[in-house]
C-alpha positions as CSV (number, residue, x, y, z in Angstrom):
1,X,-1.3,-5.7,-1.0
2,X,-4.7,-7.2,-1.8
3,X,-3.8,-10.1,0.0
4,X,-2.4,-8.1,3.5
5,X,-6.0,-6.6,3.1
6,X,-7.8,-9.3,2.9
7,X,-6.6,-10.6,5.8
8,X,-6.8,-7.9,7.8
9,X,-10.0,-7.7,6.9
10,X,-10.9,-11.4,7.4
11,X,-9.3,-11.1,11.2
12,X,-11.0,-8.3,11.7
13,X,-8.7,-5.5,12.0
14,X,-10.4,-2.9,9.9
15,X,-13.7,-2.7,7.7
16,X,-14.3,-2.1,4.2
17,X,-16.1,0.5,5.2
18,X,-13.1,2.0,7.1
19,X,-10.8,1.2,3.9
20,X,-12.9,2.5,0.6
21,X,-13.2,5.9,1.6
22,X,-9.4,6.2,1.9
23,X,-8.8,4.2,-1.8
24,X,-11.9,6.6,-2.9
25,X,-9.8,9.5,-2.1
26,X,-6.1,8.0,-2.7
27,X,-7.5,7.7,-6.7
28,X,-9.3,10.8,-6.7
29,X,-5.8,12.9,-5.3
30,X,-3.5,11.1,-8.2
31,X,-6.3,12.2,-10.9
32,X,-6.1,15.8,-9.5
33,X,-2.4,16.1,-9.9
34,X,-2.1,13.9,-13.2
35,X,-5.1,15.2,-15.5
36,X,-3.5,13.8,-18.0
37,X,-4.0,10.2,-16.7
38,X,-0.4,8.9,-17.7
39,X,1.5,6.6,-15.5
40,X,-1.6,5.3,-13.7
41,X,-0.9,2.6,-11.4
42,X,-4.5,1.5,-9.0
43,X,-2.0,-0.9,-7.3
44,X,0.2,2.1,-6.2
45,X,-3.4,3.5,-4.8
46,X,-4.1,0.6,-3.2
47,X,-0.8,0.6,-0.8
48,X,-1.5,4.2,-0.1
49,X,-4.8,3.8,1.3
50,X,-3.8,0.8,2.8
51,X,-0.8,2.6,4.7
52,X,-3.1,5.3,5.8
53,X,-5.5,2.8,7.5
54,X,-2.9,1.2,8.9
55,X,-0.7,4.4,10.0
56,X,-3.9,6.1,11.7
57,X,-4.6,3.1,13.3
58,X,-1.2,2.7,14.7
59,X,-0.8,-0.5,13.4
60,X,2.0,0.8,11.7
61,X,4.0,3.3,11.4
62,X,5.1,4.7,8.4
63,X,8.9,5.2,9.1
64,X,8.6,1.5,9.4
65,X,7.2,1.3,5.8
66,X,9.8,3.5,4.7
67,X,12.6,2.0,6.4
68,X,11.7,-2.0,5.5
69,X,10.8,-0.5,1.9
70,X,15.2,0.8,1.9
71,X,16.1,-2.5,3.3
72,X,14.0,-4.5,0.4
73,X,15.6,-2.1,-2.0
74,X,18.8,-2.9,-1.1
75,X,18.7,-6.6,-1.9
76,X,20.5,-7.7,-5.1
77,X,18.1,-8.9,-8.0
78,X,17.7,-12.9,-8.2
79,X,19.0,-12.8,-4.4
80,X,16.0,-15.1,-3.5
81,X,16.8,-17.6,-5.8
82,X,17.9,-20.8,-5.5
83,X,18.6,-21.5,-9.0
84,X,21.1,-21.1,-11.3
């Protein structure tokens, strides 16, 4: 997902400043609902600020993310592979 941001960033899309308040917030919602801090993933973060942006700015939607994310799911492990 840092990569996808960076270029959306580099083309223009969206500004930092339009993105960090969104991972600012993203963080500070998982450390009010985990207190405990376990199971901490910034990556995880990172996607859901990142879907915000892009949801609010209709760039998509986020049945789409939901609905590529099932077919992804689906694929069998090693299915890209092409060795043995």
């Amino acid at each position: 997902m840092l990569g996808v941001t960076m270029a959306l960033l580099d083309a223009g899309r969206f500004e930092w400043s339009d993105f960090q308040p969104r991972l600012v917030a993203a963080v500070g919602r998982w450390e009010a609902e985990h207190p405990d801090g376990a199971g901490y993933r910034y990556y995880e973060r990172w996607t859901e600020a990142l879907e915000s942006l892009l949801g609010d700015r209709g760039m998509l939607a986020p049945a789409a993310i939901d609905e590529r994310a099932a077919v992804l799911a689906r694929r069998p492990a090693g299915h890209d592979h092409g060795h043995r």
